[in-house]
VEXKE-335861 format. One line per 10 residues: number of its first residue (from 0); their letters; for each residue x, y, z of C-alpha. Coordinates in nm, 4 decimals. Example, Ala and Ser with C-alpha at 12.3 -4.5 7.8 and 13.67 -1.06 7.14 Angstrom:
<recs>
0	as	1.2300/-0.4500/0.7800; 1.3670/-0.1060/0.7140 .
</recs>
This chain:
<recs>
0	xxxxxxxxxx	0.0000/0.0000/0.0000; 0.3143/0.2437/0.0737; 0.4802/0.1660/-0.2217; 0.1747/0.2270/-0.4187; 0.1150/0.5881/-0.2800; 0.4801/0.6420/-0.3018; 0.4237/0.5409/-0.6519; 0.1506/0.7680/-0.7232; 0.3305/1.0495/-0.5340; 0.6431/0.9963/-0.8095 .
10	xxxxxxxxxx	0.3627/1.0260/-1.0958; 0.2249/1.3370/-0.9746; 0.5667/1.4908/-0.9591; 0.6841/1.4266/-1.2685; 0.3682/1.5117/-1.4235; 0.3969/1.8429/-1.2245; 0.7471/1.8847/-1.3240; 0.6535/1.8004/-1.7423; 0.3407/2.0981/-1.6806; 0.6327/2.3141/-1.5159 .
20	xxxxxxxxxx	0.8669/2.2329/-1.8532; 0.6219/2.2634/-2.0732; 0.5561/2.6323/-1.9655; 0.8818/2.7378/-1.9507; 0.9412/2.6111/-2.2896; 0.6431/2.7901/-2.4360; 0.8007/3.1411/-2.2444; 1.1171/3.0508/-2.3982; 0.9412/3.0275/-2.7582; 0.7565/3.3570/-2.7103 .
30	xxxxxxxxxx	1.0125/3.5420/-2.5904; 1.2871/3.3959/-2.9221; 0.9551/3.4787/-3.1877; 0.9543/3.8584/-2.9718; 1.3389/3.8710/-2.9922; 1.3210/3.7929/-3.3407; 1.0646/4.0555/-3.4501; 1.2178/4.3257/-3.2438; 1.5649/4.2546/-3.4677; 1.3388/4.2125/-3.8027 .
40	xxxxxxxxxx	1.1417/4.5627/-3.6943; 1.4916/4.7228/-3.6004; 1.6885/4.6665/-3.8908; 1.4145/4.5931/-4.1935; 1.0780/4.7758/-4.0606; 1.2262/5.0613/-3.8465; 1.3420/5.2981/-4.1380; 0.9877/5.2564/-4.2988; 0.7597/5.2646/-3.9616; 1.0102/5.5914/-3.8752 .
50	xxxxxxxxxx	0.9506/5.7504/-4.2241; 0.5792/5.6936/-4.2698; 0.3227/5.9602/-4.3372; 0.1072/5.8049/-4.0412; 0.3814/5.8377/-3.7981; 0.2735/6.1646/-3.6053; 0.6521/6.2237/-3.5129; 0.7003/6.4172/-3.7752; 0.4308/6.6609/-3.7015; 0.5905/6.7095/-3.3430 .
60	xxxxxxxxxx	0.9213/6.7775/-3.5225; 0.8358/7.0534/-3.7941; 0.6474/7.2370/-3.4827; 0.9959/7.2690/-3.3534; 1.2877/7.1863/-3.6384; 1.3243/7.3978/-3.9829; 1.3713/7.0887/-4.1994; 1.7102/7.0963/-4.2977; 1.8694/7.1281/-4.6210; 1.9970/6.9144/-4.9172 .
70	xxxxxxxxxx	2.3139/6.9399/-5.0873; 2.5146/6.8574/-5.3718; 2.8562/6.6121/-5.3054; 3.0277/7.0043/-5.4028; 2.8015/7.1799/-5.1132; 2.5401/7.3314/-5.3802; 2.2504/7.3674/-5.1956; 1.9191/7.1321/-5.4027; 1.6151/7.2107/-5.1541; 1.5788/7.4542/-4.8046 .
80	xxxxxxxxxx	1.3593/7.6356/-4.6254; 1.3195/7.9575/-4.6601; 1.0926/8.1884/-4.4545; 0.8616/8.4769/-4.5441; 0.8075/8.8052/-4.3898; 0.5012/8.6521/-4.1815; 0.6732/8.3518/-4.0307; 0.5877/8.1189/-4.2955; 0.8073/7.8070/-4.3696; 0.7888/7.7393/-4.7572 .
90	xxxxxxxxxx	1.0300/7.4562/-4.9350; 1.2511/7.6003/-5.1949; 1.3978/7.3880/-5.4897; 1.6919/7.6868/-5.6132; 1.7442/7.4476/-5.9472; 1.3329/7.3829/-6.0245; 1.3164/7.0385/-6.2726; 1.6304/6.9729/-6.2890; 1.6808/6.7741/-5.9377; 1.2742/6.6907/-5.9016 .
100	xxxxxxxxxx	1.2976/6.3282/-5.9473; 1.6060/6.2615/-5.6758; 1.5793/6.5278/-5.4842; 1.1882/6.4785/-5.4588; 0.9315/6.7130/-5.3038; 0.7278/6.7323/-4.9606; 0.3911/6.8760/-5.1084; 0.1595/6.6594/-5.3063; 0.3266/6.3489/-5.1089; 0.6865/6.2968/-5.0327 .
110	xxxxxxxxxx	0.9185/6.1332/-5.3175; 1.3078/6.1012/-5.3357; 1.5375/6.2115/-5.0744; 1.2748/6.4273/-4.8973; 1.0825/6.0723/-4.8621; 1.3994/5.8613/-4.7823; 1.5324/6.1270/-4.5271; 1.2336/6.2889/-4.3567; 1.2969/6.1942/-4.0046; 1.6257/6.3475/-4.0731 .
120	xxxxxxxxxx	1.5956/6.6353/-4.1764; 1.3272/6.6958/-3.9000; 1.6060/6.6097/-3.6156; 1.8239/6.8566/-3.4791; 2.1522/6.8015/-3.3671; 2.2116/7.1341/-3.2602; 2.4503/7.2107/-2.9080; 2.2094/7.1479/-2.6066; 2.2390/7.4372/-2.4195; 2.1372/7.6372/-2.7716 .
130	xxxxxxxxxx	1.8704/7.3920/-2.8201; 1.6931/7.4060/-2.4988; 1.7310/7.7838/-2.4872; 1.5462/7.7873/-2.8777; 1.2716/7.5728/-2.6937; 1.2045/7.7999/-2.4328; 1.1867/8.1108/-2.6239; 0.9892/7.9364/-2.9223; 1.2589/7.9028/-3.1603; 1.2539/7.6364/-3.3825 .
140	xxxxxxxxxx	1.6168/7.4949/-3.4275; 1.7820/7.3939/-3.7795; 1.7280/7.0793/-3.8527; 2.0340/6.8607/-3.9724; 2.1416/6.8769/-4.3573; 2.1421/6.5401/-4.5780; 2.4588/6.5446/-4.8316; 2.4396/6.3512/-5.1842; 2.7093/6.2339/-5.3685; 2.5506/6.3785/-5.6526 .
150	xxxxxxxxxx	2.7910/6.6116/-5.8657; 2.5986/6.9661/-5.9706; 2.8428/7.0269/-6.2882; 2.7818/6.6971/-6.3880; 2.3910/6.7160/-6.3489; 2.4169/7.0735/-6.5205; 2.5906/6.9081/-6.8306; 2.3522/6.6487/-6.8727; 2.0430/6.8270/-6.8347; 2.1205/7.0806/-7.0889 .
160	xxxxxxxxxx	2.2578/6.8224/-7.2733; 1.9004/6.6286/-7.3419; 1.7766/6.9369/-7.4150; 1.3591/6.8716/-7.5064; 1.4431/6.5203/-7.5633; 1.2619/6.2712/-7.3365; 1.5008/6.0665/-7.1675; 1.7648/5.9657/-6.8742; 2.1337/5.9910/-6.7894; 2.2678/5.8206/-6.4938 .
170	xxxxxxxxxx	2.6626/5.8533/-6.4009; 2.8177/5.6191/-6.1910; 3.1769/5.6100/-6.0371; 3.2175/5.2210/-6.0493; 3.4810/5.1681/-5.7367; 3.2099/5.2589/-5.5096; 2.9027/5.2804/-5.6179; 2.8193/5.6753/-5.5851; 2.5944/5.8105/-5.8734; 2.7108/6.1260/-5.9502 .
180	xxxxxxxxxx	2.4499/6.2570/-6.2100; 2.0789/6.1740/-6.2317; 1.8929/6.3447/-6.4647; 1.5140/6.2228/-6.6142; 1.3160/6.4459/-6.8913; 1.0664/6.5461/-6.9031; 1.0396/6.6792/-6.5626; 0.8667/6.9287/-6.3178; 0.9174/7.2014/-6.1034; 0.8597/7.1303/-5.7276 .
190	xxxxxxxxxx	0.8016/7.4722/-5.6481; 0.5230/7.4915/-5.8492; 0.3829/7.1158/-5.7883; 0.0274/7.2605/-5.5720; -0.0220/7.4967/-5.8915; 0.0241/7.2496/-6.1256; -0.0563/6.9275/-5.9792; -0.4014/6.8778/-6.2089; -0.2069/6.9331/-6.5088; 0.0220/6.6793/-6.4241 .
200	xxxxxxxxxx	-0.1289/6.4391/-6.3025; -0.3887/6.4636/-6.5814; -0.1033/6.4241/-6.8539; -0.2539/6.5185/-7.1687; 0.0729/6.4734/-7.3614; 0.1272/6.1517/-7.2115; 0.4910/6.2424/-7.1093; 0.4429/6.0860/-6.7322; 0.6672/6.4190/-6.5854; 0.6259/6.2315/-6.2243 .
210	xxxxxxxxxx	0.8216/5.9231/-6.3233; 1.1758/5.9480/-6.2644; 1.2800/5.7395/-6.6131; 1.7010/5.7375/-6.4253; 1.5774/5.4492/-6.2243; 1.2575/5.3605/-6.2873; 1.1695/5.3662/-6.6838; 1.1611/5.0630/-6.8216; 1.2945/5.0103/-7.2171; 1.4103/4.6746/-7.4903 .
220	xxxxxxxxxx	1.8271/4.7551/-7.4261; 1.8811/4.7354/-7.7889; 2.2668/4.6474/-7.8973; 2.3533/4.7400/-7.5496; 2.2365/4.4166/-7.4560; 2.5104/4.2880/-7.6550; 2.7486/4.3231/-7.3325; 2.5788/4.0482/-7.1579; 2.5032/3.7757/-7.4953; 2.8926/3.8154/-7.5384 .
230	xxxxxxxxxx	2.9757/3.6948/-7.1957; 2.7351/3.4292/-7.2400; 2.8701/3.3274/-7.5320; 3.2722/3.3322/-7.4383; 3.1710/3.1351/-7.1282; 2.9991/2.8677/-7.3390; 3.2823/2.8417/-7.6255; 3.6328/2.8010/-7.4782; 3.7320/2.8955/-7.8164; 3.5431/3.2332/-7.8258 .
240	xxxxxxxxxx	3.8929/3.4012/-7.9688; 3.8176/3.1809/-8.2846; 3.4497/3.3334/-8.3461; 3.4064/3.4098/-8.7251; 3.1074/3.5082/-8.9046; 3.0399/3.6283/-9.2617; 2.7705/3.8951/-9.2324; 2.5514/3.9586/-9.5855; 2.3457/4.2307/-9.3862; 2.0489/4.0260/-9.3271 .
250	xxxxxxxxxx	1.9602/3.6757/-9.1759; 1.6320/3.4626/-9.1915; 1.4566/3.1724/-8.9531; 1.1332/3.0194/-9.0154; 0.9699/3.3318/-9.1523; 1.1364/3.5907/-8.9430; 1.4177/3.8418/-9.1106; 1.7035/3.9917/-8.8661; 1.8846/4.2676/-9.0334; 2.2036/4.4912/-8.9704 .
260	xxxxxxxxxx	2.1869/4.8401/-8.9787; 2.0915/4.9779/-9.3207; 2.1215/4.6454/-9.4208; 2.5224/4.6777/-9.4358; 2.7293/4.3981/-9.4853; 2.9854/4.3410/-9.2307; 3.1734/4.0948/-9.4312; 3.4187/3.7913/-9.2681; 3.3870/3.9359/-8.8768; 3.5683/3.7906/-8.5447 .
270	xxxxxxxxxx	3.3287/3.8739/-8.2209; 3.5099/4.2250/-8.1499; 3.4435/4.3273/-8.5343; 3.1141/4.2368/-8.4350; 3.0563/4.3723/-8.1383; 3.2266/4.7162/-8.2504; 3.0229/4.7118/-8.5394; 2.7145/4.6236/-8.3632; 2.6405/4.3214/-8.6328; 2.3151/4.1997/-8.5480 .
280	xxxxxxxxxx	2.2706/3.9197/-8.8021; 2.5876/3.8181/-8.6272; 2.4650/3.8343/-8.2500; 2.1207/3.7114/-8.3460; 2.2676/3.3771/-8.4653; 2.4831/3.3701/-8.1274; 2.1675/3.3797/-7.9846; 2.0280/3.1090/-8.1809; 2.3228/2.8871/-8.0431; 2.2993/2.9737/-7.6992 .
290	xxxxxxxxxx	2.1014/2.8286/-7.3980; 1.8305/3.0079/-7.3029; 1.8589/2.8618/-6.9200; 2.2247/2.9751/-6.9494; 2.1300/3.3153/-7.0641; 1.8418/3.3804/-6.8111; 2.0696/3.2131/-6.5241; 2.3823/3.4833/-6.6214; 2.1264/3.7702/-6.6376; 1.9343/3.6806/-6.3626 .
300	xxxxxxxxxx	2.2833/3.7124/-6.1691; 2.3081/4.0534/-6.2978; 2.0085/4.1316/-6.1280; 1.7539/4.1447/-6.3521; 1.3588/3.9989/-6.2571; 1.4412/4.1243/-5.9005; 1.4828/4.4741/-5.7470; 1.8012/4.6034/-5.7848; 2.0791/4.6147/-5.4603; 2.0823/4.9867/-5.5138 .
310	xxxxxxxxxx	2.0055/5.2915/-5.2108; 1.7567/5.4597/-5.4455; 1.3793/5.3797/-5.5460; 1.3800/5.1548/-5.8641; 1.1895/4.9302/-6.0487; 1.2970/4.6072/-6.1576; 1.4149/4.5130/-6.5069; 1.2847/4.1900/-6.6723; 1.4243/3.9215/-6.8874; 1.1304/3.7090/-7.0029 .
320	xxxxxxxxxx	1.3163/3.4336/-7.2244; 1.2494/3.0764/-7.0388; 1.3014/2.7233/-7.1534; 0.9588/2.5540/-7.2434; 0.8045/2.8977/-7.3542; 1.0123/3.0781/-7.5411; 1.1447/2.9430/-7.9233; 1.4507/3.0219/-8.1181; 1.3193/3.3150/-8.2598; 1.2717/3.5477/-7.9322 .
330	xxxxxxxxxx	1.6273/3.3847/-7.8251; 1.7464/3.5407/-8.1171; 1.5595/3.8640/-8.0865; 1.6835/3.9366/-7.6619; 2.0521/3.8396/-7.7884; 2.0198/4.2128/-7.9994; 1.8312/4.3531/-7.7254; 1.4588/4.3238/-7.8348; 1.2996/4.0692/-7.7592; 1.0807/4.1209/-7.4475 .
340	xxxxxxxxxx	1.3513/4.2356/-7.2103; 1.3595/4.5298/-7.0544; 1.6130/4.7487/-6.8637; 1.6475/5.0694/-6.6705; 1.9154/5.3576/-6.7396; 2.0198/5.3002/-6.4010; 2.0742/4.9241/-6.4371; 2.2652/4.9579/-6.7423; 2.4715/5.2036/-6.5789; 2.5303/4.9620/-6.3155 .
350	xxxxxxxxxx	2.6519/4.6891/-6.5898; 2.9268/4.9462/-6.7460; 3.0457/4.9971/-6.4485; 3.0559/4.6110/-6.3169; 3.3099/4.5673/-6.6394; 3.4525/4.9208/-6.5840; 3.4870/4.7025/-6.1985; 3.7123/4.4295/-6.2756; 3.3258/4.2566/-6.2561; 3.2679/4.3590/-5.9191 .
360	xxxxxxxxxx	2.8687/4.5107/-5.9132; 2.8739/4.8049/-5.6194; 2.5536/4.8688/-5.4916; 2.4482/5.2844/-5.6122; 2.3806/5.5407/-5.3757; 2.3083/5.9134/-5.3848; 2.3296/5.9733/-4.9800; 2.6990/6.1002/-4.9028; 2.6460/6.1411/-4.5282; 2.4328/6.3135/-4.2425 .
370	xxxxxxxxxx	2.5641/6.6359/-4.1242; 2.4397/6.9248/-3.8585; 2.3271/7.2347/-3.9004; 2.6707/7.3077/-3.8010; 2.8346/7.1062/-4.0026; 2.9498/6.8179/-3.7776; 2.9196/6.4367/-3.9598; 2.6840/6.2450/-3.7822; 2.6641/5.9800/-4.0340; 2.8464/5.8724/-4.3372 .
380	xxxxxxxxxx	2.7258/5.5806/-4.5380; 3.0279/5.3881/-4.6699; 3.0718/5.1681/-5.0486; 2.8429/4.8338/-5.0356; 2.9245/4.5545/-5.2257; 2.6436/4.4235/-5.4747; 2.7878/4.1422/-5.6064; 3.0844/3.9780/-5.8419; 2.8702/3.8962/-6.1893; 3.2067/3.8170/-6.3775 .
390	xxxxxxxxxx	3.5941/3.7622/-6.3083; 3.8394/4.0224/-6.3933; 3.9271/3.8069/-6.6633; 3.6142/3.7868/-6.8120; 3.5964/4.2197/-6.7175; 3.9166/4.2756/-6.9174; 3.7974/4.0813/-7.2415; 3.4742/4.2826/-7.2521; 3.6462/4.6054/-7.2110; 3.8970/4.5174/-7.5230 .
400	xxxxxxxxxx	3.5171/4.4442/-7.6770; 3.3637/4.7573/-7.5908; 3.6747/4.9345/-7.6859; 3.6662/4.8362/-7.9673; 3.3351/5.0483/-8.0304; 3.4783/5.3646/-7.9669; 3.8285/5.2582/-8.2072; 3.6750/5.0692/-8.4660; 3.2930/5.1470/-8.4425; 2.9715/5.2551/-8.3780 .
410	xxxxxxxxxx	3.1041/5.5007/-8.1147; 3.3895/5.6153/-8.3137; 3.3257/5.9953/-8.2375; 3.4867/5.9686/-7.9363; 3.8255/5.8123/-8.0711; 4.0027/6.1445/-8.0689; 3.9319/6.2248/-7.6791; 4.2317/6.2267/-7.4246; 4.0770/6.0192/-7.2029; 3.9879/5.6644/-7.3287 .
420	xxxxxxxxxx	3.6345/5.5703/-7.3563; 3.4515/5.2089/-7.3592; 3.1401/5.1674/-7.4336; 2.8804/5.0648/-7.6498; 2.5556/5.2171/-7.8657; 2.1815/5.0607/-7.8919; 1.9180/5.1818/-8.1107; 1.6370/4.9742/-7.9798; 1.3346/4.9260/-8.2163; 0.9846/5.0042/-8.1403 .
430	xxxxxxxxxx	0.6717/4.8768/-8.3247; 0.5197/5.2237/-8.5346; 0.7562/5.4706/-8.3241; 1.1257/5.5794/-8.4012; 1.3837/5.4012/-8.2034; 1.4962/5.4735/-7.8446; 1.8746/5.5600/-7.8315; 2.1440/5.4440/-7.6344; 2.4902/5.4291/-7.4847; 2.6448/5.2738/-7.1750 .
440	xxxxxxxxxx	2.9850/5.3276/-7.1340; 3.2853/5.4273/-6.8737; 3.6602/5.5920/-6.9090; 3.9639/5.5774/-6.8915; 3.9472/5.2569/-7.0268; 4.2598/5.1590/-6.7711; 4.1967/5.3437/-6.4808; 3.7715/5.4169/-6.4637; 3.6391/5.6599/-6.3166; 3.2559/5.7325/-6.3948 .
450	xxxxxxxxxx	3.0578/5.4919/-6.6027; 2.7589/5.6367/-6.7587; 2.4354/5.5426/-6.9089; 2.2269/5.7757/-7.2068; 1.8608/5.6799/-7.3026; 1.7200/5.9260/-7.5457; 1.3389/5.8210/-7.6568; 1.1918/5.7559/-7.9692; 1.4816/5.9600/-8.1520; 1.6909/5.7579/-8.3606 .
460	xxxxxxxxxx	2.0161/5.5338/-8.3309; 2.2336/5.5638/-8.0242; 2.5533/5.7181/-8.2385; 2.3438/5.9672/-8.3627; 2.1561/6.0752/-8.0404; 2.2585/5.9398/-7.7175; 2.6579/5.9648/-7.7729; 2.6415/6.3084/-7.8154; 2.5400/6.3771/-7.4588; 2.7561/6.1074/-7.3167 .
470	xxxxxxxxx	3.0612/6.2887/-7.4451; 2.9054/6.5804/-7.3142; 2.9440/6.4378/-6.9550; 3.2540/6.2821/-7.0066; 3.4340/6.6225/-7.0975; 3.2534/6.7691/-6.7869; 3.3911/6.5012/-6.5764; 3.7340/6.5484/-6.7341; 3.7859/6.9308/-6.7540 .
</recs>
């Protein structure tokens, strides 16, 4: 009978002792799944929660911060505040369209940096002892200053360079990443945006003013998409060196006719006569040859289908050509650049200067650092890695390709400048419109130091149209 209770005692216990576990365990789980949202809000929610237009912060903070100012990388000033003679705050823009899209506004919604950066430039770092002393006599204090890396001569150069055209130029410095010139036309003056928000918004002329076309219009590559079907193909043929091709202007498949430009004849061409040339009856049967997994897997690694590792608001570019749904003829069309892929400005910028990199992809970004009203850092953001989409190797033989445009080819205007450009021109076809134009590029070829991307819009052929300007920006750089 004793051992029995004792028994029954020892049963009770442990199933006390299980209960006991078996809450602490659950505690244990709640407190990892808290643990682990707190470090998912902190470093992937926080900047968005912080920057929201519901967060009632930043109404607490203009009642007693002057938002702060924006600057160029050369301490131009892009957007302040300014007050009137009766106390009112108003948000100035000193260089009206030509920052709108980067720069962004605060009426009418907040876009670019004045999005990106609110919170800061409604926090004061200013001394404490000034600060409290501003509070108490119902002073508002300066609010801290944000500091691009963008380059105002360089912006200057490109804007006027487009002219009326509608188009983009983004400028890149490929060691680290920093864009240095962002420029999208047609644009609109921020100053103006409560005035003329019905107009724009209404768009008669369909010219979509709001869209910032640097990062987020999306266009067929043309030729420039030549860049990436060469890799493929000298990573498929070890004996890519040995390429020849005899090019009679024109080539036909199942119904389908692929021509060269003005139906010229290249003649007996190794790849970097064709690639300098821009031969597409050449690059089309490349395309014909290669694997379409192959070529989706190498430009899926460069990023495209997938929003792009860069600090600035993008949208993604696409490359549609999949095994099981696409034939030989669209292979053969996206290995000119047509097809159904499309690219933005800023992307292909990002691809000049991955082989302006030695292959190594830095991650763009337009935010220099954080500074006070006073001018003390409080923040610097530092070069990101994006990625390595090719060895230097690989970098090296597609920068004796592209070259080889500027020496021997479609970009042979710039041959005669001091400093060595590489690069190449598109002229991308559209159905019943004139062709976009194009041209990605960097320089000097040995040592780079910007890489740049030119779209001009239903204009013409990249030589023609989109070099112009890129040589433009290149002498700017250079002077």
């Amino acid at each position: 009978m004793i051992n029995r209770l004792n028994n029954d005692n020892n049963d009770n216990r442990k199933a006390e002792e299980k209960a006991i576990l078996s809450i602490i365990y659950i505690f244990i789980g709640l407190f990892v799944l808290m643990m682990g949202y707190f470090t998912y809000f902190l470093f992937v929610k926080s900047d968005e929660v912080v920057n929201s237009t519901y967060n009632l912060r930043h109404d607490v903070l203009a009642k007693r911060v002057i938002r702060g100012n924006i600057l160029s990388a050369d301490g131009i000033v892009l957007a302040e505040t300014l007050t009137d003679d009766e106390g009112n705050e108003i948000r100035s823009y000193p260089y009206g369209d030509m920052y709108a899209h980067v720069v962004g506004r605060v009426m009418r919604g907040r876009t670019g940096i004045e999005e990106v950066e609110n919170i800061t430039l409604l926090t004061s770092y200013s001394r404490s002892a000034n600060a409290m002393y501003n509070d108490l006599i119902g002073i508002k204090n300066p609010g801290n200053n944000v500091v691009t890396t963008l380059n105002h001569k360089l912006n200057k150069v490109a804007y006027d360079a487009l002219g009326d055209y509608r188009g983009a130029v983004v400028a890149i410095e490929p060691r680290t990443g920093k864009i240095l010139a962002l420029v999208s036309k047609p644009s609109y003056d921020p100053n103006d945006i409560e005035e003329n928000w019905d107009k724009l918004t209404e768009d008669k002329d369909r010219e979509s003013p709001l869209l910032n076309r640097a990062s987020q219009g999306l266009y067929p590559p043309g030729s420039t998409f030549k860049v990436l079907t060469a890799l493929a193909y000298i990573r498929s043929n070890p004996y890519y060196q040995d390429y020849s091709y005899r090019c009679d202007g024109r080539t036909e498949y199942e119904g389908m006719t692929i021509r060269c430009s003005g139906n010229k004849r290249h003649g007996k061409v190794d790849l970097t006569e064709a690639f300098a040339k821009s031969c597409n009856t050449a690059f089309s049967t490349i395309g014909k040859e290669l694997q379409i997994d192959e070529l989706r897997s190498l430009s899926e690694s460069f990023f495209f289908n997938q929003s792009l590792p860069a600090r600035i608001s993008n949208n993604s570019s696409s490359f549609l050509l999949r095994v099981g749904e696409s034939g030989t003829k669209e292979a053969m069309q996206t290995a000119i650049g047509q097809g159904r892929t499309l690219i933005t400005p800023l992307h292909n910028a990002m691809i000049a200067a991955a082989v302006a990199n030695d292959g190594l992809m830095m991650k763009p970004y337009v935010i220099d650092r954080i500074e006070s009203a006073g001018g003390r850092v409080l923040k610097g953001y530092i070069p990101e890695e994006a990625a390595t989409v090719m060895t230097s190797k690989e970098a090296d033989y597609l920068k004796k390709l592209m070259r080889s445009v500027v020496t021997d080819g479609t970009a042979s205007m710039l041959s005669k400048s001091e400093y060595k450009v590489a690069g190449k021109t598109g002229t991308a076809e559209q159905e019943g419109k004139d062709s976009h134009a194009w041209f990605i590029g960097f320089a000097p070829v040995n040592d780079p130091k910007i890489a740049i991307s030119v779209i001009v819009e239903n204009i013409g052929s990249g030589s023609e149209y989109a070099l112009p300007i890129a040589d433009k920006v290149f002498s700017a750089y250079f002077d």
